[in-house]
C-alpha positions as CSV (number, residue, x, y, z in Angstrom):
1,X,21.9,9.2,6.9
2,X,20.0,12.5,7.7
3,X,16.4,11.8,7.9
4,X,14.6,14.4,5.2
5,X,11.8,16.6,6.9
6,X,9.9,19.3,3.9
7,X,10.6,23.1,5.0
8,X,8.4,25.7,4.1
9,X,10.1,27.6,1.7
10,X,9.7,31.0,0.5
11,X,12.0,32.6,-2.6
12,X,11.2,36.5,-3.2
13,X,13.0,39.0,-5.5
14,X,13.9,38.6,-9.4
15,X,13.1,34.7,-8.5
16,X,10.4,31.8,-8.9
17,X,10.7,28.5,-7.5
18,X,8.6,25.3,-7.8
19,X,8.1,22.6,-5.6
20,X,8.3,19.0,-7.4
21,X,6.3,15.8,-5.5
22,X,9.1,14.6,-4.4
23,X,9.6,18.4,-2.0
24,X,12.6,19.6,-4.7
25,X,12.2,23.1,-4.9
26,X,13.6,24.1,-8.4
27,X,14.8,27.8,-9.1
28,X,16.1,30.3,-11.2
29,X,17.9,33.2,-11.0
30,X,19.9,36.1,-12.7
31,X,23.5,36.6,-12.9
32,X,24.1,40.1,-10.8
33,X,20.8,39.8,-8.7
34,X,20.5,39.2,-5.2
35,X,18.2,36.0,-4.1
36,X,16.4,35.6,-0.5
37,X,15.6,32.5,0.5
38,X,13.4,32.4,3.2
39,X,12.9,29.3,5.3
40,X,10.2,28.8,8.5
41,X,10.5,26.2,11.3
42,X,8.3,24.8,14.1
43,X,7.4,26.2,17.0
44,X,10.4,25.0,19.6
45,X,13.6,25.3,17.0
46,X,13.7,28.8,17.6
47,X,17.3,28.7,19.5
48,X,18.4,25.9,17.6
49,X,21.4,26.6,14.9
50,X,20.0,27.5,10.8
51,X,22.3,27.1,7.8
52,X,22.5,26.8,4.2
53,X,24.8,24.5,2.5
54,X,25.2,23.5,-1.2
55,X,26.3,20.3,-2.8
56,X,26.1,17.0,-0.6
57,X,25.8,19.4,2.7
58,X,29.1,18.2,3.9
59,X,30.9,19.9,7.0
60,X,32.6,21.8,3.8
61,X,30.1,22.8,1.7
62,X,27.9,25.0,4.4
63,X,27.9,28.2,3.3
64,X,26.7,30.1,6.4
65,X,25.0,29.2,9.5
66,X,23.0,31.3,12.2
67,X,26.2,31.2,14.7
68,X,27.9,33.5,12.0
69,X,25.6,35.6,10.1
70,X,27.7,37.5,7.5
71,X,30.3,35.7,4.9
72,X,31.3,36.7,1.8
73,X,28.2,37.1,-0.3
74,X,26.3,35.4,2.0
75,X,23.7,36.8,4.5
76,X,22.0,35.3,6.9
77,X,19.1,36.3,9.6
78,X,16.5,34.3,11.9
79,X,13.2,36.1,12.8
80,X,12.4,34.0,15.9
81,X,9.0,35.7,16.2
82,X,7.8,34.5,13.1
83,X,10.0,31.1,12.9
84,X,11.8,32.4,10.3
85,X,15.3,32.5,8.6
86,X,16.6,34.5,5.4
87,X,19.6,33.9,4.1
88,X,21.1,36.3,0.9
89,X,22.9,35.5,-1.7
90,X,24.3,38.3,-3.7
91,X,25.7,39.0,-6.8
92,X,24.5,35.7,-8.8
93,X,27.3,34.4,-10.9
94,X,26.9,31.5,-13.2
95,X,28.9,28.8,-10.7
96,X,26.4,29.9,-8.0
97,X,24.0,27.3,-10.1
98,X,23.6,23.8,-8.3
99,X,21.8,22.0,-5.2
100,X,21.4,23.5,-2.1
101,X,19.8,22.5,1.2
102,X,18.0,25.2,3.8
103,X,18.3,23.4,6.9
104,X,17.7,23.0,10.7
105,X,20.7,22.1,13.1
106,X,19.1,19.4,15.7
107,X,20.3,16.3,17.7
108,X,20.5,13.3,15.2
109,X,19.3,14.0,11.9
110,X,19.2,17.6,10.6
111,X,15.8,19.1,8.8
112,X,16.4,20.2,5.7
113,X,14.9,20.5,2.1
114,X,16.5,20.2,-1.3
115,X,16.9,23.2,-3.6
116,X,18.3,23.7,-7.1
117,X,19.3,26.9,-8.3
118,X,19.9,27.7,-12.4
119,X,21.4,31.0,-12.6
120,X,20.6,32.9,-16.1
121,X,22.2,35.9,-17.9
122,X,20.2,38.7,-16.9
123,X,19.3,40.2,-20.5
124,X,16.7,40.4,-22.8
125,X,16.2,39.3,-25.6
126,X,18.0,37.7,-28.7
127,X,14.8,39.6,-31.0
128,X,14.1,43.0,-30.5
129,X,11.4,45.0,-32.1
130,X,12.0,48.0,-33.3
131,X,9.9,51.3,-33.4
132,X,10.9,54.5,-35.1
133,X,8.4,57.5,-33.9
134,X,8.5,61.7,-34.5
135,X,8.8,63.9,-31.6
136,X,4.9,65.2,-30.5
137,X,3.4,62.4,-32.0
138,X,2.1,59.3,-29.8
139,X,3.2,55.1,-30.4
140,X,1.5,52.3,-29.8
141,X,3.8,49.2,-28.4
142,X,2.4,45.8,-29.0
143,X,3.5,43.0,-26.4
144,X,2.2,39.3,-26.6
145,X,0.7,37.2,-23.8
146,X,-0.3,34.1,-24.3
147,X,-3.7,32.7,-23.3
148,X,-2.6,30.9,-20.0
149,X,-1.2,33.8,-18.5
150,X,-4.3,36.3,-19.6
151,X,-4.9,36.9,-16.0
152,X,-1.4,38.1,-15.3
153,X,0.2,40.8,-14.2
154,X,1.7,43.1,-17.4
155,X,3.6,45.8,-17.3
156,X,6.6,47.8,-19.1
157,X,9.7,49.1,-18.0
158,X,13.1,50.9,-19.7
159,X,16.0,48.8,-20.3
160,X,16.6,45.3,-21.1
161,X,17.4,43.5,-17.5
162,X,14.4,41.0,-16.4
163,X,15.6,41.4,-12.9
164,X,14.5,44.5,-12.1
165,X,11.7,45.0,-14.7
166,X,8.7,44.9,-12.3
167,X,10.4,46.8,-9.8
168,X,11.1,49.7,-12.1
169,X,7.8,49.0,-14.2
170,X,6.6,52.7,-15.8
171,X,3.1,51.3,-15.7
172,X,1.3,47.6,-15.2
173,X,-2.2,46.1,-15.9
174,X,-3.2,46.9,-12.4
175,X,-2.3,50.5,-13.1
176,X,-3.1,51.3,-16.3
177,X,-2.7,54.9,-16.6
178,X,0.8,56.9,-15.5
179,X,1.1,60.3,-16.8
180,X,2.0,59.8,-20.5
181,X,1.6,56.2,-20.4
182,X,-1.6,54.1,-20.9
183,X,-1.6,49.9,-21.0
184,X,-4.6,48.2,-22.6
185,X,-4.9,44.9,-22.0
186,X,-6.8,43.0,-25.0
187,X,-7.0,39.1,-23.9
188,X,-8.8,38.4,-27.0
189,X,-6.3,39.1,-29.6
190,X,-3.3,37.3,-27.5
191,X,-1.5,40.7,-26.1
192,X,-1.4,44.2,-24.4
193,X,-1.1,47.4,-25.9
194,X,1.5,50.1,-24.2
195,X,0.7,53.6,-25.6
196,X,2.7,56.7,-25.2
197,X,1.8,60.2,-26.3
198,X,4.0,63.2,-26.6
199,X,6.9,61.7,-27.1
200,X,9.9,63.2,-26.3
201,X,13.3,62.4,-27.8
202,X,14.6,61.0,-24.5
203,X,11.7,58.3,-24.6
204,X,14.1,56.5,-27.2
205,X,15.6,53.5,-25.8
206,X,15.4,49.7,-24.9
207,X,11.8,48.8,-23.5
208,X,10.5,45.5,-21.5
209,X,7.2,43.8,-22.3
210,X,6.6,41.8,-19.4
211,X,4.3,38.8,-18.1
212,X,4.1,37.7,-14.8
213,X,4.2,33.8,-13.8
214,X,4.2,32.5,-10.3
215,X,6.0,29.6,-10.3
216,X,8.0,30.2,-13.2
217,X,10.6,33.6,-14.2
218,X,8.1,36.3,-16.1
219,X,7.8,36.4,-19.6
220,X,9.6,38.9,-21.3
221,X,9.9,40.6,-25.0
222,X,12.1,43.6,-26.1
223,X,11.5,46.5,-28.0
224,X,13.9,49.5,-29.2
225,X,11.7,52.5,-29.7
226,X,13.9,55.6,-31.5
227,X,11.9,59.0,-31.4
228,X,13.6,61.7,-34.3
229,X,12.8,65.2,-34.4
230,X,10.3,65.4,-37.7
231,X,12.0,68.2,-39.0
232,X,14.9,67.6,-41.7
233,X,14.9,63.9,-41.5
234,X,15.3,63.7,-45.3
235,X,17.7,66.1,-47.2
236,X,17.5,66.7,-51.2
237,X,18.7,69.6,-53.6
238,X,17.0,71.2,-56.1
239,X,17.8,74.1,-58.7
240,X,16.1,77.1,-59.3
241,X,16.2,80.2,-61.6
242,X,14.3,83.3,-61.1
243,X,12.0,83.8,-63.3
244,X,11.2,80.2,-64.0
245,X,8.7,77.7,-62.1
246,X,10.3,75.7,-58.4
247,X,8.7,72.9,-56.9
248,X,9.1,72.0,-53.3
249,X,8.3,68.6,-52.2
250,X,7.3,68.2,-48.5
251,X,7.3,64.7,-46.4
252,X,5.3,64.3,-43.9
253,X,3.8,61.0,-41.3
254,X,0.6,59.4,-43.2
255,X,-1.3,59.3,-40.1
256,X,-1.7,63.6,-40.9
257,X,-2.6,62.9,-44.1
258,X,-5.9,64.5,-43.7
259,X,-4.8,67.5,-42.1
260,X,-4.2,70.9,-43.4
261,X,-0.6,71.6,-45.2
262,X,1.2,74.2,-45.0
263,X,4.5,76.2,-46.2
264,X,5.8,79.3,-44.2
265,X,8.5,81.5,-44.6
266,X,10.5,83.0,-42.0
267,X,14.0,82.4,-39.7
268,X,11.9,80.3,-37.0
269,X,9.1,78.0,-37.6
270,X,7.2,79.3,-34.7
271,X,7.3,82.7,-36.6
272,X,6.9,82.6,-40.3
273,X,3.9,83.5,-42.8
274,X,1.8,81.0,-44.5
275,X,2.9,81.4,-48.5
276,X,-0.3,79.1,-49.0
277,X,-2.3,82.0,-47.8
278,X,-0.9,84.9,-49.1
279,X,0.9,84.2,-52.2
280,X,-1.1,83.3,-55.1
281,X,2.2,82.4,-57.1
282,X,2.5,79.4,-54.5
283,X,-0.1,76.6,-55.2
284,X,-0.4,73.1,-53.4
285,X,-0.2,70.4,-55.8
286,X,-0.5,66.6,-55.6
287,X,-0.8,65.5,-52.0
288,X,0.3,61.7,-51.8
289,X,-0.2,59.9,-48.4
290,X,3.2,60.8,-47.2
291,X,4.3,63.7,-49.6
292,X,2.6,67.4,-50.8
293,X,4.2,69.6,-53.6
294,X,4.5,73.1,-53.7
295,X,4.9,75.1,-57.0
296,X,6.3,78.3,-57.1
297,X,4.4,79.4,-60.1
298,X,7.7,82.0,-61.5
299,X,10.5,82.2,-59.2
300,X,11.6,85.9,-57.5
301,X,15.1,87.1,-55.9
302,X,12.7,88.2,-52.9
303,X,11.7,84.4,-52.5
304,X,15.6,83.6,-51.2
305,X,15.0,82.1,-47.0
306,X,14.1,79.4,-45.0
307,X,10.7,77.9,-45.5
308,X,9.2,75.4,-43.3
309,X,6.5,73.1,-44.5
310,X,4.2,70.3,-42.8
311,X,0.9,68.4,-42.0
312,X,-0.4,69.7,-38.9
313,X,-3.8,71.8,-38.1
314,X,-1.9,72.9,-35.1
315,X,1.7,73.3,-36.5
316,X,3.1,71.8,-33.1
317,X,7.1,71.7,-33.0
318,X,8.2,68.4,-34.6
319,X,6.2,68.1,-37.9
320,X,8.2,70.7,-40.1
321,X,10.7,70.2,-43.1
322,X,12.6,73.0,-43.5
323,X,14.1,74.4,-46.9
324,X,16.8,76.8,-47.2
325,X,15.8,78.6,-50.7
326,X,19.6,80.4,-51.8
327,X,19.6,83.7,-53.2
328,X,18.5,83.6,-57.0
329,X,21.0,85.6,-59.5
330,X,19.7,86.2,-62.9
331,X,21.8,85.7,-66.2
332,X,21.7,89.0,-68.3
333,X,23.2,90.1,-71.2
334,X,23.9,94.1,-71.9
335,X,24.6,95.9,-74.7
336,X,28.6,96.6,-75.1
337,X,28.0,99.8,-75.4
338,X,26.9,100.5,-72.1
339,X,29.7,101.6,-70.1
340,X,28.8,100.3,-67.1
341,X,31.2,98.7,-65.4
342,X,29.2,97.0,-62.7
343,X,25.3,96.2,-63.1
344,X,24.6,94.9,-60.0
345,X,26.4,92.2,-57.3
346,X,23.6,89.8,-58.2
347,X,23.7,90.1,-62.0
348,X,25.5,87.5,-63.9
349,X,27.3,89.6,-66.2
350,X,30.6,91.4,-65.8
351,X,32.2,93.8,-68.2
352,X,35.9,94.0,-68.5
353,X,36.9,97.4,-69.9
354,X,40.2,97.3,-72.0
355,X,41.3,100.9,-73.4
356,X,43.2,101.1,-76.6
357,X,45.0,104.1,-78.0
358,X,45.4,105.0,-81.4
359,X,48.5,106.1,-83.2
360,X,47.5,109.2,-85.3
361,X,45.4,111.1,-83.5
362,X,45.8,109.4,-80.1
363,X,42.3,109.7,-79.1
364,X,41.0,107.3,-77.1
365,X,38.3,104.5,-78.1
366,X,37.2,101.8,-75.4
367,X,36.3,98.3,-76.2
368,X,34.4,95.8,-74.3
369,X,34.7,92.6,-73.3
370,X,32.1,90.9,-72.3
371,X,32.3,87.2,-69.6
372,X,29.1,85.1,-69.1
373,X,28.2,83.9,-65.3
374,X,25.8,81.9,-64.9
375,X,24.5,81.2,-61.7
376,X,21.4,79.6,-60.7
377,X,19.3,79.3,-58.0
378,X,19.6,76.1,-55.0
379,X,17.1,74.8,-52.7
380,X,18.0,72.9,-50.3
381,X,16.3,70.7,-47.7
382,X,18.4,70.5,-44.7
383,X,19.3,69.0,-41.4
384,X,18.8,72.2,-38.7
């Protein structure tokens, strides 16, 4: 019966471990990581042989051993300076989970200490919160932290794999602003705040809130933030005539709702006239917290293009609708006696000359027919 000596032990990378009274150190993992276990010794067992073994520690179930440092997925290195020995494991699966013993090769009974590994899926998490965001604008992420852990590391990182969260963390609690990014840590109200301005479409994606715990695996919460281009994110038709009154209805964020609106005309939004400003026969009308109407007072053929319209004192790309207003035809009617044949190509009449000849005197007389199109107008509020 080996005689059971308590190592020093040391578990780094995507790992906690704690050690129970009884010197069992318990810890978990993620499937796909790597783990380092790292064991030190007395002064005077630096030649002497190190191994890990799993199980009962039978002449079968050592793993690897300091005689033979590389095996499979397992690694293993002794640092006889500082007294001591890392062994890897790499690429966690699920069976990897069990009891292990780090121990010291010496005459009679070996040193060793207990360990038992759980190994985890290395995702996050079964509920996700979800964000949706305009390009330009700026989000606020909410992550919990409960009280015990309020002075914890925090931090936030793309993706959803716990493993390799810190590692890849876009900001933390000790480093609270990166660029874009700013974390606020409020230990009062039970969380942290991660806020992002000038977001970019490429900023959607999964997110990690995350907690750090020392003797435990961090605390983690999930988040799927989608950023959309303001413009054309609703589309609705409308019809028109000339002559007769339009109204255009423009969405817009609420948090703009105190900003100046506007409606421009033109092929590019960074390049078209305010109709607010210089056309008295368009008038703002009932501003809601998300919504502003624009009335076209009496509709013109000139009026046909693409308008843009928004909430924004500094009309930055992003907070537009645009609205493709179709060329307007007007219905007419003419007198049958006119003999022209064609009006115009955007008149809605067309006359359809039929000649007959007479029998006695076989002079010519022309009657007209005349065929109604009607045509009217369409606005449209499109996707670019």
């Amino acid at each position: 019966m080996r005689r059971l000596q308590n190592l020093l032990f040391t578990f780094c990378i995507a790992l906690r471990c704690v050690t129970s009274a009884v010197g069992v150190i318990h810890m978990t993992g993620y499937v796909g990581s790597a783990v380092k276990v790292s064991c030190s010794y007395d002064e005077g067992y630096e030649s002497y042989e190190k191994y890990l073994c799993k199980n009962d520690c039978g002449s079968d179930d050592v793993l690897i051993t300091t005689s033979k440092s590389w095996k499979m997925k397992y690694m293993i290195h002794d640092d006889k300076k500082d007294r001591i020995f890392t062994t890897t494991i790499s690429d966690l699966h699920s069976e990897d989970a069990g009891k292990y013993w780090c121990g010291v090769t010496r005459t009679g009974s070996d040193i060793y200490t207990e360990v038992k590994l759980k190994v985890v899926k290395d995702h996050c998490c079964d509920t996700v919160t979800k964000i949706l965001n305009y390009q330009g604008y700026s989000v606020s992420i909410s992550c919990p932290s409960e009280p015990q852990y309020q002075n914890s590391l925090k931090y936030i990182c793309r993706g959803n794999r716990p493993s390799t969260c810190l590692q890849q963390a876009l900001i933390t609690s000790y480093n609270k602003e990166n660029g874009r990014f700013r974390l606020d840590d409020n230990k009062m109200l039970k969380k942290f705040t991660v806020n992002i301005t000038s977001l970019r479409q490429d900023d959607s994606g999964s997110y990690l809130c995350g907690v750090q715990r020392n003797f435990d695996l961090d605390v983690f919460s999930a988040v799927e933030l989608k950023v959309e281009e303001f413009c054309c994110v609703k589309s609705t038709k409308i019809n028109g005539t000339v002559g007769h009154p339009l109204t255009l209805q423009c969405p817009y964020p609420s948090q703009y709702r105190d900003n100046r609106k506007f409606l421009c005309k033109g092929d590019h939004r960074n390049n078209c006239t305010d109709m607010l400003k210089n056309q008295s026969r368009f008038t703002l009308q009932n501003a809601s917290s998300d919504t502003f109407v624009v009335m076209i007072s009496k509709l013109e053929v000139a009026d046909a293009g693409t308008y843009w319209c928004g909430s924004d004192s500094q009309w930055r790309v992003g907070n537009y609708t645009k609205i493709q207003l179709s060329e307007a035809v007007l219905s007419l009617r003419r007198n049958a006696s006119r003999k022209k044949e064609v009006i115009d190509a955007a008149q809605s009449k067309i006359y359809k000359n039929q000649g007959v000849v007479t029998s006695n005197d076989q002079s010519t007389s022309n009657v007209y027919e005349e065929v109604d199109v009607e045509v009217h107008y369409e606005n449209v509020t499109a996707s670019e």
